[in-house]
PDB file with one MODEL, atoms N, CA, C and O in Angstrom:
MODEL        1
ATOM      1  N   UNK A   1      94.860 109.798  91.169  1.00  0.00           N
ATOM      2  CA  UNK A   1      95.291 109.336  92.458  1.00  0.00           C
ATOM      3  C   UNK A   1      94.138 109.481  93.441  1.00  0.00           C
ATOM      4  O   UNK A   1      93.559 110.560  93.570  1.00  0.00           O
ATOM      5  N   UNK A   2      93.850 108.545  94.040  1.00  0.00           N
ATOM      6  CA  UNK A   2      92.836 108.283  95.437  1.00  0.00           C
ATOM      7  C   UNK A   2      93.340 109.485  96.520  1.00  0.00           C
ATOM      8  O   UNK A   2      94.472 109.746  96.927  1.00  0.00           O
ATOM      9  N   UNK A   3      92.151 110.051  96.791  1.00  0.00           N
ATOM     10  CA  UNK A   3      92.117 110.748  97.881  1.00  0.00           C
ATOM     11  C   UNK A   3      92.311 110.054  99.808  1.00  0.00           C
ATOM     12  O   UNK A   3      92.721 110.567 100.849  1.00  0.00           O
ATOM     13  N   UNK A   4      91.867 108.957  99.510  1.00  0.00           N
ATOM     14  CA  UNK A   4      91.843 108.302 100.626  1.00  0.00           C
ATOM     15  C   UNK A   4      93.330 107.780 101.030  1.00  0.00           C
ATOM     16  O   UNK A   4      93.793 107.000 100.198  1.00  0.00           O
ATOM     17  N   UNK A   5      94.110 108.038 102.068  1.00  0.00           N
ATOM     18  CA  UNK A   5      95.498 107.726 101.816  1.00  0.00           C
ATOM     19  C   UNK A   5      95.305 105.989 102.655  1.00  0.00           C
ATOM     20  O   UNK A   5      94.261 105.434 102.997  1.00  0.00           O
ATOM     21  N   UNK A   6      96.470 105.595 102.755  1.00  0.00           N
ATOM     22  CA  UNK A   6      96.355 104.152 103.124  1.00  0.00           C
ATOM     23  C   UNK A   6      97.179 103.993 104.725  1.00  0.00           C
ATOM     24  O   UNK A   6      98.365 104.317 104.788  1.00  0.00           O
ATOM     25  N   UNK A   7      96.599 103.580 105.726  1.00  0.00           N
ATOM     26  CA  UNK A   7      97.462 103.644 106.804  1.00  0.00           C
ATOM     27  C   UNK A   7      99.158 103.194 107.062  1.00  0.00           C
ATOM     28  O   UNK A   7      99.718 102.308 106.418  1.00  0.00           O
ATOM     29  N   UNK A   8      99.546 103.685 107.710  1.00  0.00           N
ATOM     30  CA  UNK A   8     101.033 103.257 107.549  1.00  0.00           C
ATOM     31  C   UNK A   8     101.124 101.482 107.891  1.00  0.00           C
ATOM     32  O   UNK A   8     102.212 100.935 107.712  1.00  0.00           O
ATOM     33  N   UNK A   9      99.815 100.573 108.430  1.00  0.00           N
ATOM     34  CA  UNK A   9     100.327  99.521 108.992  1.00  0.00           C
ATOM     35  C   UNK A   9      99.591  98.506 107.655  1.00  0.00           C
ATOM     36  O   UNK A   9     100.056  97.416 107.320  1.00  0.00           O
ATOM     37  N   UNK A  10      97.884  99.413 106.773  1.00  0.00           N
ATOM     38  CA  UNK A  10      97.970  99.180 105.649  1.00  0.00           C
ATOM     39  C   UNK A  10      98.566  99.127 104.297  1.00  0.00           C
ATOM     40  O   UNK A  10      98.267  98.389 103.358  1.00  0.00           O
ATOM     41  N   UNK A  11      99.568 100.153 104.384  1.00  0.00           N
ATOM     42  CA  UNK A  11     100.900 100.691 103.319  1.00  0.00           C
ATOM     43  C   UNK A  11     101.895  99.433 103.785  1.00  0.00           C
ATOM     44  O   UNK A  11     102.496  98.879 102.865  1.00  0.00           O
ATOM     45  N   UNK A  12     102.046  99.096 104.706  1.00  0.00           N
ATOM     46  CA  UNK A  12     103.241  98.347 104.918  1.00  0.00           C
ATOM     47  C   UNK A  12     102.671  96.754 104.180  1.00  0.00           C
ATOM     48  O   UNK A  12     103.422  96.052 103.503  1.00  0.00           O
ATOM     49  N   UNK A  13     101.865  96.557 104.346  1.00  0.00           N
ATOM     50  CA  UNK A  13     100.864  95.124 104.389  1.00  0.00           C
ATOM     51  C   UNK A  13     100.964  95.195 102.749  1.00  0.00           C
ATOM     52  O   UNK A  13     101.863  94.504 102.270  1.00  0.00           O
ATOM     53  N   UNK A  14     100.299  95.811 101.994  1.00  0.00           N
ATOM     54  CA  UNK A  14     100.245  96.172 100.548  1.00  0.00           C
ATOM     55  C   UNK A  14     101.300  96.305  99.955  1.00  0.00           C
ATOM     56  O   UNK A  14     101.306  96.104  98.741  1.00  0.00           O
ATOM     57  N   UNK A  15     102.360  96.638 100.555  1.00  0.00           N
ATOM     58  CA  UNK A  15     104.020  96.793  99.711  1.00  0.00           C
ATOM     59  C   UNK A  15     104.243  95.129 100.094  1.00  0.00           C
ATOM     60  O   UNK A  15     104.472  94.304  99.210  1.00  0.00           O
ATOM     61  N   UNK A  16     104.139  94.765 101.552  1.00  0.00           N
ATOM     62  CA  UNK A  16     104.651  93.574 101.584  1.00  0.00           C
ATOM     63  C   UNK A  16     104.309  92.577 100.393  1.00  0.00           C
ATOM     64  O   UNK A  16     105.115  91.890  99.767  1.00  0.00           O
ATOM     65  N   UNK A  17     102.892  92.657 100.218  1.00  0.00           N
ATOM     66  CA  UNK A  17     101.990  91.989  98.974  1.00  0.00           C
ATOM     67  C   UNK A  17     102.868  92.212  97.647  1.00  0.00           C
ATOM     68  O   UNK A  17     103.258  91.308  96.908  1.00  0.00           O
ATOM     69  N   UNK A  18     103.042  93.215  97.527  1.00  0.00           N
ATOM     70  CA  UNK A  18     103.910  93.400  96.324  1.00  0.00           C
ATOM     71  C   UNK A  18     104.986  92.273  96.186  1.00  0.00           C
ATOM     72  O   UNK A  18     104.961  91.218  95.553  1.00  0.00           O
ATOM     73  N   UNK A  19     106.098  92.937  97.119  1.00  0.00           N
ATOM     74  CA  UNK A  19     107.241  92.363  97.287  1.00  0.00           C
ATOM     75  C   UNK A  19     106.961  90.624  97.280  1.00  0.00           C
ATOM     76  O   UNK A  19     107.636  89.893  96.554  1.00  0.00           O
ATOM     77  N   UNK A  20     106.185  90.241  97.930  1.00  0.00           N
ATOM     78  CA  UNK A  20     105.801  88.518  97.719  1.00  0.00           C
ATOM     79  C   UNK A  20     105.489  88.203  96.369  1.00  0.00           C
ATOM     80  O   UNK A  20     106.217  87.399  95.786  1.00  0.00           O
ATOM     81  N   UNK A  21     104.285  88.834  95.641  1.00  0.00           N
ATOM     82  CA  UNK A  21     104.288  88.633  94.091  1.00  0.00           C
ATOM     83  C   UNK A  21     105.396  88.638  93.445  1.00  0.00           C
ATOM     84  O   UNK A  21     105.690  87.631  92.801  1.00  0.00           O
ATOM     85  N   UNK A  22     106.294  89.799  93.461  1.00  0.00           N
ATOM     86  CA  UNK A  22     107.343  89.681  93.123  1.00  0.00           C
ATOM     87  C   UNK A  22     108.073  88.444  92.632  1.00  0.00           C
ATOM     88  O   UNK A  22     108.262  88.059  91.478  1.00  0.00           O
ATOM     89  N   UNK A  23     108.546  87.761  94.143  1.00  0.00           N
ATOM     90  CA  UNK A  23     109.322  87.166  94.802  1.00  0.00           C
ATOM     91  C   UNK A  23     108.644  85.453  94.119  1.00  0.00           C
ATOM     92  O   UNK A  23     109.327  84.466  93.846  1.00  0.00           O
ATOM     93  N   UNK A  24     107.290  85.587  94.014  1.00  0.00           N
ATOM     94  CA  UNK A  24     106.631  84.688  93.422  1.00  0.00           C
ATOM     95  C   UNK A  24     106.458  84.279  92.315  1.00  0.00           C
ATOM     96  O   UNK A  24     106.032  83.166  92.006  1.00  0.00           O
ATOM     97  N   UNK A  25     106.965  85.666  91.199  1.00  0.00           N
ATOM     98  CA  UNK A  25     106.937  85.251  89.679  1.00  0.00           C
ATOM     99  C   UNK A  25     108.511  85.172  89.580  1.00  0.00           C
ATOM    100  O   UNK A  25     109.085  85.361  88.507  1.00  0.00           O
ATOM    101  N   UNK A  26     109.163  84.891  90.722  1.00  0.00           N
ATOM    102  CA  UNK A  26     110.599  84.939  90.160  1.00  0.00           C
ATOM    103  C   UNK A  26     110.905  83.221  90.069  1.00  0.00           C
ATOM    104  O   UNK A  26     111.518  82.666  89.158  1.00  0.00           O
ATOM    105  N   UNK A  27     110.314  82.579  91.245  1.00  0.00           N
ATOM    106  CA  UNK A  27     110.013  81.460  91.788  1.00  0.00           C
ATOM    107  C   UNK A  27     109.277  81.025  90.690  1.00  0.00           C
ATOM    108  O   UNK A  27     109.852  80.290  89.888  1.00  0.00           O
ATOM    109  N   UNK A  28     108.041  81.356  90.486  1.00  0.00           N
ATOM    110  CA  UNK A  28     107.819  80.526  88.712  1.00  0.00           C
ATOM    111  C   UNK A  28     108.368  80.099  87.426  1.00  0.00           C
ATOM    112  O   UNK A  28     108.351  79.159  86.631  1.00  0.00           O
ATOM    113  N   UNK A  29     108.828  81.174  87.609  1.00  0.00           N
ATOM    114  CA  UNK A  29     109.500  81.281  85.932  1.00  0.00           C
ATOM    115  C   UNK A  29     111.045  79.981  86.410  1.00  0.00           C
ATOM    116  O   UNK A  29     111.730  79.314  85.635  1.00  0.00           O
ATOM    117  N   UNK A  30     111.110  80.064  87.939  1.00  0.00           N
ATOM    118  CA  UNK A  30     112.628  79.185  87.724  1.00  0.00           C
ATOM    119  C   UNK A  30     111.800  77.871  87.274  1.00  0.00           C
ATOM    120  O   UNK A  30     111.891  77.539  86.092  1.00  0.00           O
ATOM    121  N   UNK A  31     111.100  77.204  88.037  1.00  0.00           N
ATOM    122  CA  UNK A  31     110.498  76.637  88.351  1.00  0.00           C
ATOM    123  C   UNK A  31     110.234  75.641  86.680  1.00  0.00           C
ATOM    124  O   UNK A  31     110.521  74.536  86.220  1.00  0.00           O
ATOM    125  N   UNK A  32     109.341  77.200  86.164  1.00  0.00           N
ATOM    126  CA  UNK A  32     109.064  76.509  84.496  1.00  0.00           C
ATOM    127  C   UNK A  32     110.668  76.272  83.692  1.00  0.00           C
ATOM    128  O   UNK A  32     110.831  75.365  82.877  1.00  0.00           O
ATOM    129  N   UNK A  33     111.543  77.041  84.000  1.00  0.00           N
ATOM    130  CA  UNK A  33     112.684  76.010  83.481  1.00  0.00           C
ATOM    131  C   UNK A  33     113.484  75.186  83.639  1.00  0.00           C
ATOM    132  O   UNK A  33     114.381  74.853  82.864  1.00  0.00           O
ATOM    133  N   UNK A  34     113.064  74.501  85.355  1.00  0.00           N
ATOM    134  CA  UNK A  34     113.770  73.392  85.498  1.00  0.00           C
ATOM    135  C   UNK A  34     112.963  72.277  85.115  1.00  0.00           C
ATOM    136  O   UNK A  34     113.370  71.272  84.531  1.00  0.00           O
ATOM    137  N   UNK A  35     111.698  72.538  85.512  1.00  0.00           N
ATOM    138  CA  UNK A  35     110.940  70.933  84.667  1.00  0.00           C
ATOM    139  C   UNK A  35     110.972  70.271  83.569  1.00  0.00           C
ATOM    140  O   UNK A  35     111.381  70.915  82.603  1.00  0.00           O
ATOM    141  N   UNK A  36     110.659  69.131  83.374  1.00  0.00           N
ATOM    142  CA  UNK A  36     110.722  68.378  82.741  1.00  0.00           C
ATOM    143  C   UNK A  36     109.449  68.097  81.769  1.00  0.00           C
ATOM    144  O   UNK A  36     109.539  67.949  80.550  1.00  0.00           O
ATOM    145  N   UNK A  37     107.946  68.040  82.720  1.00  0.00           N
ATOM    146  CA  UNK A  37     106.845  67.721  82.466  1.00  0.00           C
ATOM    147  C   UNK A  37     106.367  68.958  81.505  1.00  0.00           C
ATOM    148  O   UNK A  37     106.598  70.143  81.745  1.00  0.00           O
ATOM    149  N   UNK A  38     105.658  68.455  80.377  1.00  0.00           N
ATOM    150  CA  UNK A  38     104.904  69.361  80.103  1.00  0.00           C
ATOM    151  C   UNK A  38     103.735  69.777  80.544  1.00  0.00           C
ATOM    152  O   UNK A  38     103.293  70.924  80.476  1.00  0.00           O
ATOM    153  N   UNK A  39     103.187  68.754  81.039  1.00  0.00           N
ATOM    154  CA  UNK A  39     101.917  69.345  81.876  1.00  0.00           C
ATOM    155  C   UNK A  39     102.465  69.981  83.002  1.00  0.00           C
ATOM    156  O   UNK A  39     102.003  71.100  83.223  1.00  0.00           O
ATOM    157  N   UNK A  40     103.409  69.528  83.846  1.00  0.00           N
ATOM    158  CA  UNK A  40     104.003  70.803  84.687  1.00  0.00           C
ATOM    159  C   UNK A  40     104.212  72.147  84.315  1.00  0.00           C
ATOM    160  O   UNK A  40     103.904  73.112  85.014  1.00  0.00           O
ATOM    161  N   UNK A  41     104.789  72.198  83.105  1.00  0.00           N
ATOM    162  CA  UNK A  41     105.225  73.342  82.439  1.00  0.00           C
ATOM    163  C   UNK A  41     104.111  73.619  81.983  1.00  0.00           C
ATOM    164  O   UNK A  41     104.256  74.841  81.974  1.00  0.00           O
ATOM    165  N   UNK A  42     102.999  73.443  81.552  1.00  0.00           N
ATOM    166  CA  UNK A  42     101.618  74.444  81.312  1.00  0.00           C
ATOM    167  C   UNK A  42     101.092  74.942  82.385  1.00  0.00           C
ATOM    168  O   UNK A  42     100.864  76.145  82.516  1.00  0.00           O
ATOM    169  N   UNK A  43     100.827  73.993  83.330  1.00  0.00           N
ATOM    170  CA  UNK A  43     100.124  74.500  84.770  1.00  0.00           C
ATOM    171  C   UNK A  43     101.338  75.659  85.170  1.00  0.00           C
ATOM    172  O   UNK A  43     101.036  76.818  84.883  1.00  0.00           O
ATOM    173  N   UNK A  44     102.372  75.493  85.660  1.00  0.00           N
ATOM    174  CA  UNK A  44     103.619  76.979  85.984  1.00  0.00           C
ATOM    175  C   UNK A  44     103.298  78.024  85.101  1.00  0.00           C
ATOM    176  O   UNK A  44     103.744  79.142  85.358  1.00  0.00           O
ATOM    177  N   UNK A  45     102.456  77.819  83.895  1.00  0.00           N
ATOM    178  CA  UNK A  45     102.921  78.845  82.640  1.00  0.00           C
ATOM    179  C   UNK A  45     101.643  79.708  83.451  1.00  0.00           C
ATOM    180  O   UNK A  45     101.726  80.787  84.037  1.00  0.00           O
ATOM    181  N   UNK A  46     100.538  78.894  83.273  1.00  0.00           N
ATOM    182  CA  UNK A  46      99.466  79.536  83.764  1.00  0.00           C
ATOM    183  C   UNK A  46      99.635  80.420  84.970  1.00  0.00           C
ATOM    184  O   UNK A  46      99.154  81.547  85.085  1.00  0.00           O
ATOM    185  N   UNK A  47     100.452  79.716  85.955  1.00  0.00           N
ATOM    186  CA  UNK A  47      99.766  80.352  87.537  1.00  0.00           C
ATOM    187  C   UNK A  47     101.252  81.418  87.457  1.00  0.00           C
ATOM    188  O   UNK A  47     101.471  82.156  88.417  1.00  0.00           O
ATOM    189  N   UNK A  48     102.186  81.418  86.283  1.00  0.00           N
ATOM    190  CA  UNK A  48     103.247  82.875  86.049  1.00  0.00           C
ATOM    191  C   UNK A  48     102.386  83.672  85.779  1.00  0.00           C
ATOM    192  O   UNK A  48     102.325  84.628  86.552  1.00  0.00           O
ATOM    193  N   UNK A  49     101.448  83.644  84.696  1.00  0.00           N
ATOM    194  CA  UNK A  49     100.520  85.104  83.893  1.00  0.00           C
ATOM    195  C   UNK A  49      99.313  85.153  85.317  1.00  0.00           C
ATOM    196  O   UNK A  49      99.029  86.301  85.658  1.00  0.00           O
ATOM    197  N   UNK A  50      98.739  84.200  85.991  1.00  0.00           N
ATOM    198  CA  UNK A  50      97.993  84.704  86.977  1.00  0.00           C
ATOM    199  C   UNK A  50      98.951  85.419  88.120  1.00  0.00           C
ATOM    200  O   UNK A  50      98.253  86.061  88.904  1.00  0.00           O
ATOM    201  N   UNK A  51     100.269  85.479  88.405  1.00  0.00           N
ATOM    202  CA  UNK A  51     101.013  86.183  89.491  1.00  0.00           C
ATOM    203  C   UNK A  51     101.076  87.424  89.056  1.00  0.00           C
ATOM    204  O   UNK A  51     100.672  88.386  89.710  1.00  0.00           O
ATOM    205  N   UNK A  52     101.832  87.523  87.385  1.00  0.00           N
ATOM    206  CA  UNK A  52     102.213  88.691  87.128  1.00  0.00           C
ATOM    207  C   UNK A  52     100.760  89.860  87.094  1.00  0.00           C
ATOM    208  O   UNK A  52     100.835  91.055  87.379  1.00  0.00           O
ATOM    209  N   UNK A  53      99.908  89.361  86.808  1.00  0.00           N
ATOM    210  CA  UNK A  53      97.976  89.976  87.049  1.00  0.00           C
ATOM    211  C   UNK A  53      98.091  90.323  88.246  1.00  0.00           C
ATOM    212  O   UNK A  53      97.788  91.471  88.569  1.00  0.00           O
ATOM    213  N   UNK A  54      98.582  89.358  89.222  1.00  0.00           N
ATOM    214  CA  UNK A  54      97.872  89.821  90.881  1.00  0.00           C
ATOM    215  C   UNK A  54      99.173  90.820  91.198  1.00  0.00           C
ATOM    216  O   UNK A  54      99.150  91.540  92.196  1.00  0.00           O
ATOM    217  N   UNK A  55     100.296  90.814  90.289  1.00  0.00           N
ATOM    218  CA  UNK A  55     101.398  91.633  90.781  1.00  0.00           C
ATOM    219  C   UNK A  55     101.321  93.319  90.276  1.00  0.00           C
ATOM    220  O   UNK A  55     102.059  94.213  90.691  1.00  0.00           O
ATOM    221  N   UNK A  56     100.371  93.440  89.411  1.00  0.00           N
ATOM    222  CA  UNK A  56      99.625  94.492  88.743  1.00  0.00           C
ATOM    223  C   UNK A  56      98.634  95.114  89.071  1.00  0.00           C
ATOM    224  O   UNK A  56      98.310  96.178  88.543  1.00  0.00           O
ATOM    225  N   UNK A  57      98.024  94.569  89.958  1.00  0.00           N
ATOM    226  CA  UNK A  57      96.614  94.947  90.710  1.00  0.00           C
ATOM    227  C   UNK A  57      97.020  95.362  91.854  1.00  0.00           C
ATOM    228  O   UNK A  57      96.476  96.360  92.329  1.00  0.00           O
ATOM    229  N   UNK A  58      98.074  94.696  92.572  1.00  0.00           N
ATOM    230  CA  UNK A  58      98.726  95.387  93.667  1.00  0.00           C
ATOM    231  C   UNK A  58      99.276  96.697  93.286  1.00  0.00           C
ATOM    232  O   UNK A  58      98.771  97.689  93.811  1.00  0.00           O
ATOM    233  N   UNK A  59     100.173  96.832  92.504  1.00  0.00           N
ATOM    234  CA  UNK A  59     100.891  97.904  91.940  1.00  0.00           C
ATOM    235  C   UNK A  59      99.986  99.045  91.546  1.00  0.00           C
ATOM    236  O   UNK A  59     100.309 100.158  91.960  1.00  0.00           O
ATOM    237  N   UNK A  60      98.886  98.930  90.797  1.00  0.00           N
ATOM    238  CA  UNK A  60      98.230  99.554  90.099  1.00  0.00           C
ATOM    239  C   UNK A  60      97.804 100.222  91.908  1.00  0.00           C
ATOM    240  O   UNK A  60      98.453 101.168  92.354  1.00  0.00           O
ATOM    241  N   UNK A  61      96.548  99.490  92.834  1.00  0.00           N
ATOM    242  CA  UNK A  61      96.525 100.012  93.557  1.00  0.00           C
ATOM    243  C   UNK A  61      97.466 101.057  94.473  1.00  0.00           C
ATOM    244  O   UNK A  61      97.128 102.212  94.732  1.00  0.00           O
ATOM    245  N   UNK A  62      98.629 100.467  94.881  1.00  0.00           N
ATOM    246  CA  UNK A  62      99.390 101.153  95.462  1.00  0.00           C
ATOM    247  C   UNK A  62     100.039 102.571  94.696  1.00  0.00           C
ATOM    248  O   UNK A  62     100.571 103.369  95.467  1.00  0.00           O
ATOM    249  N   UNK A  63     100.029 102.786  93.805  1.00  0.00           N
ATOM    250  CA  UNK A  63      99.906 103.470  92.581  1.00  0.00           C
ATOM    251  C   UNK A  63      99.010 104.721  92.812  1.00  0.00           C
ATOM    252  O   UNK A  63      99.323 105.893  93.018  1.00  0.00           O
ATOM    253  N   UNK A  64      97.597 104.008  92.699  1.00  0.00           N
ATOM    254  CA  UNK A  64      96.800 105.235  92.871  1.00  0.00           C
ATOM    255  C   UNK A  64      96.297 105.351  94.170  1.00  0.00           C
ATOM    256  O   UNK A  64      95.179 105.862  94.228  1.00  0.00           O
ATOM    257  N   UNK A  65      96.900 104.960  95.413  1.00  0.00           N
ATOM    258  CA  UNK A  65      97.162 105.241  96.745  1.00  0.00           C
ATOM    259  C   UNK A  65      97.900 106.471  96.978  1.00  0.00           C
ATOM    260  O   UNK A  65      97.657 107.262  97.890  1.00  0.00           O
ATOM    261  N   UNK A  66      98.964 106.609  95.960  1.00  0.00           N
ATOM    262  CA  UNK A  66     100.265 107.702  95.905  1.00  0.00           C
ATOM    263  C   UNK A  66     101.573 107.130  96.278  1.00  0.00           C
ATOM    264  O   UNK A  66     102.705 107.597  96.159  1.00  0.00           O
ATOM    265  N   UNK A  67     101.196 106.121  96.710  1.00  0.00           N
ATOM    266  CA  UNK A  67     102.822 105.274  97.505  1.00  0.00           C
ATOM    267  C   UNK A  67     103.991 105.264  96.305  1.00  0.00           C
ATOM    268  O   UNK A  67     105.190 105.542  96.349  1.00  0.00           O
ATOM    269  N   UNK A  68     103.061 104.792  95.140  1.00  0.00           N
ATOM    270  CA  UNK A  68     104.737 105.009  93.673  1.00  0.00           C
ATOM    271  C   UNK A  68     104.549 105.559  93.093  1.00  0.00           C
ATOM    272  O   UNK A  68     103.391 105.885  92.831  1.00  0.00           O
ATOM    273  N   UNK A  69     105.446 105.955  92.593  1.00  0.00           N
ATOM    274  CA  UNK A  69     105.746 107.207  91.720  1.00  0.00           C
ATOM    275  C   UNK A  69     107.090 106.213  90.474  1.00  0.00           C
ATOM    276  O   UNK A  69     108.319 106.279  90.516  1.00  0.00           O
ATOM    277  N   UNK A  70     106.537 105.701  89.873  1.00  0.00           N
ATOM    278  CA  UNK A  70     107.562 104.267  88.800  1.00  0.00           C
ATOM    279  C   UNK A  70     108.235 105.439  88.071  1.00  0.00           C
ATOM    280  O   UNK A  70     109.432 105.484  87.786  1.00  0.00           O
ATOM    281  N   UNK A  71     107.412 106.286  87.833  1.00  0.00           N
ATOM    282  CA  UNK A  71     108.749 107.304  86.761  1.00  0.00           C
ATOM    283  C   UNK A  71     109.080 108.859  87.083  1.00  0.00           C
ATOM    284  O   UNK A  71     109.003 109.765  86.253  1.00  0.00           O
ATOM    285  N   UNK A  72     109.424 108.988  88.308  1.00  0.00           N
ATOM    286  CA  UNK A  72     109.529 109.848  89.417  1.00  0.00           C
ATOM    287  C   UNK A  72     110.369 109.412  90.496  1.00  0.00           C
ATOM    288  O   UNK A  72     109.853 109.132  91.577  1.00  0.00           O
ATOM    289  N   UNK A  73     112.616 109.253  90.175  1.00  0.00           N
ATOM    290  CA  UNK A  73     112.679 108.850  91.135  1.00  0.00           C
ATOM    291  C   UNK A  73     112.958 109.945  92.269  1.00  0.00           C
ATOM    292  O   UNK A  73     113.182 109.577  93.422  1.00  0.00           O
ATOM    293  N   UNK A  74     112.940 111.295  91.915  1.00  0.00           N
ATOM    294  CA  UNK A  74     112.807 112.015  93.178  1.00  0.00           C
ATOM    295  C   UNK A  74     111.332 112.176  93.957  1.00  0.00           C
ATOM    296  O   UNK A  74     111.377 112.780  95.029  1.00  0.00           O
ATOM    297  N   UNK A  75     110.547 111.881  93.684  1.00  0.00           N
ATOM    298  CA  UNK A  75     109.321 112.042  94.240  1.00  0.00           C
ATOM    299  C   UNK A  75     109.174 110.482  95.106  1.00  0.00           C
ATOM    300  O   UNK A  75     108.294 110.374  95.961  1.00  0.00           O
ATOM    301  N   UNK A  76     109.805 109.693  94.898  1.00  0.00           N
ATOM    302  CA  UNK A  76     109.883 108.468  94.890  1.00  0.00           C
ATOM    303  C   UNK A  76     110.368 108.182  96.523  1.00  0.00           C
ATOM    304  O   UNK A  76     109.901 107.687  97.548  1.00  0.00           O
ATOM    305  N   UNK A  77     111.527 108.787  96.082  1.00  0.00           N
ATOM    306  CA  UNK A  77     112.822 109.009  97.161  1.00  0.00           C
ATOM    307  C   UNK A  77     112.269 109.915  98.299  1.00  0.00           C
ATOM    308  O   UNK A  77     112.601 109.608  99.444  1.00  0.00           O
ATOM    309  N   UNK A  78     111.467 110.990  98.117  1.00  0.00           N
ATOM    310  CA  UNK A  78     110.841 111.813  98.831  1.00  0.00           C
ATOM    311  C   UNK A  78     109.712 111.108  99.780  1.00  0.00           C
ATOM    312  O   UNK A  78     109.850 111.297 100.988  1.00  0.00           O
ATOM    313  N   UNK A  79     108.709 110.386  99.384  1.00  0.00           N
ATOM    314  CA  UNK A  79     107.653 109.567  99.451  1.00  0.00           C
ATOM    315  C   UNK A  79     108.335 108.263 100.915  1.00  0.00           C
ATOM    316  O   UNK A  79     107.726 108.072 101.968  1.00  0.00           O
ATOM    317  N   UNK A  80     109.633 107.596 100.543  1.00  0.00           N
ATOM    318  CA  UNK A  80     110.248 106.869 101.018  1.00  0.00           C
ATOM    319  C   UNK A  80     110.302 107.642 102.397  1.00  0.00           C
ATOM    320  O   UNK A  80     109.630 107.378 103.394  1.00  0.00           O
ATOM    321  N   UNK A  81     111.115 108.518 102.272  1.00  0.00           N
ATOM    322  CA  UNK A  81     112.069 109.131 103.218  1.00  0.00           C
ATOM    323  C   UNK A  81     110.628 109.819 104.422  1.00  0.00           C
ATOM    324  O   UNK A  81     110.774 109.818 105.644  1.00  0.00           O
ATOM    325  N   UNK A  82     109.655 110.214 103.891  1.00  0.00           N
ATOM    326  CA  UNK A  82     108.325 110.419 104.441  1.00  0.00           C
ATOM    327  C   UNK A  82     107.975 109.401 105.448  1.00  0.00           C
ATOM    328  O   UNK A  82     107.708 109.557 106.640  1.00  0.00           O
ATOM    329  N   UNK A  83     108.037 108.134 104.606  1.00  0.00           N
ATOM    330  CA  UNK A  83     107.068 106.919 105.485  1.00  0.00           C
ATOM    331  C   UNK A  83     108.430 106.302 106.127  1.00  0.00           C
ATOM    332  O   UNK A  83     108.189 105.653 107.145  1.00  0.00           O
ATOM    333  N   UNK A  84     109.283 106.334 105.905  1.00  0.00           N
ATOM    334  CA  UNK A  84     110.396 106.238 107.210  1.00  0.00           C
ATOM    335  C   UNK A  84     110.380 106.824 108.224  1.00  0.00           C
ATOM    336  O   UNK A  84     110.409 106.218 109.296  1.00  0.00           O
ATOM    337  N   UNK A  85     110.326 108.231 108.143  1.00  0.00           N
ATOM    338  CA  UNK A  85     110.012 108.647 109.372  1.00  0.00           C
ATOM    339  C   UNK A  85     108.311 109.027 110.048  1.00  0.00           C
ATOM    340  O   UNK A  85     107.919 109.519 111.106  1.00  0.00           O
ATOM    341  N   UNK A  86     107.736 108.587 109.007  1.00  0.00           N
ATOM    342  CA  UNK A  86     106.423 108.169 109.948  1.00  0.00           C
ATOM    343  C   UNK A  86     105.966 107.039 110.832  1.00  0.00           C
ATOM    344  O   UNK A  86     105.130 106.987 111.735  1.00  0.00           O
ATOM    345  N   UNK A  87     107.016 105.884 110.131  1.00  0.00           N
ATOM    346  CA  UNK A  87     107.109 104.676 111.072  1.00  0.00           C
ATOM    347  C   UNK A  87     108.355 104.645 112.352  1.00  0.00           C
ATOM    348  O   UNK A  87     108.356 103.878 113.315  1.00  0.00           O
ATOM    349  N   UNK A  88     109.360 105.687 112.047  1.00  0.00           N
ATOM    350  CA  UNK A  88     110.061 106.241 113.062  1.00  0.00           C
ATOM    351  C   UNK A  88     109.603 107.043 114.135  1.00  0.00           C
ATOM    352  O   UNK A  88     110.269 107.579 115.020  1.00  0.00           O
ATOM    353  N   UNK A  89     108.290 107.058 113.929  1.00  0.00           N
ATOM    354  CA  UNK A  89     107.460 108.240 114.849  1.00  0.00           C
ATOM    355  C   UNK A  89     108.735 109.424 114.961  1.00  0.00           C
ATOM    356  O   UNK A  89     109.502 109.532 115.918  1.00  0.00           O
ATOM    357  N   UNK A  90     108.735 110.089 113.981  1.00  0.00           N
ATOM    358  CA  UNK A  90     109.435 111.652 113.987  1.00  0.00           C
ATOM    359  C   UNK A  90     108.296 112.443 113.220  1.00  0.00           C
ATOM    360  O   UNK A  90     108.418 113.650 113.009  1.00  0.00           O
TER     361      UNK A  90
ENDMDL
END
């Protein structure tokens, strides 16, 4: 884990990133099974395995930021409840 922690308005920006990748390979994958085209359906296939990469590099970073804890959900929950009330100014 990185010593350098990430600001709360950088932490927010970087989860958001997440959450869009996310939100973006969910949107692909529909995407590759409503078409028709196969060349549609290769180009979607491609830019799914390039999302799920950029959705890993985010993660991975935020990861060794300290922000997740994937198999830790009390540390997890702890971590949360932290940056809630750091953006609550308490």
């Amino acid at each position: 884990m990185e010593t350098n922690p990430l600001s709360t308005t950088d932490q927010t920006i970087a989860t958001d990133m997440l959450f869009e990748a996310k939100a973006a390979i969910k949107d692909i994958a529909t995407a590759i099974t409503e078409t028709t085209s196969k060349e549609v359906r290769d180009f979607l296939t491609k830019e799914l395995k390039d999302a799920i990469n950029q959705q890993e590099r985010i993660f991975n970073f935020l990861q060794n930021k300290g922000i997740y804890h994937a198999k830790n959900v009390k540390d997890q929950l702890d971590l949360d409840i932290e940056f809630a009330n750091r953006a609550l100014g308490e």
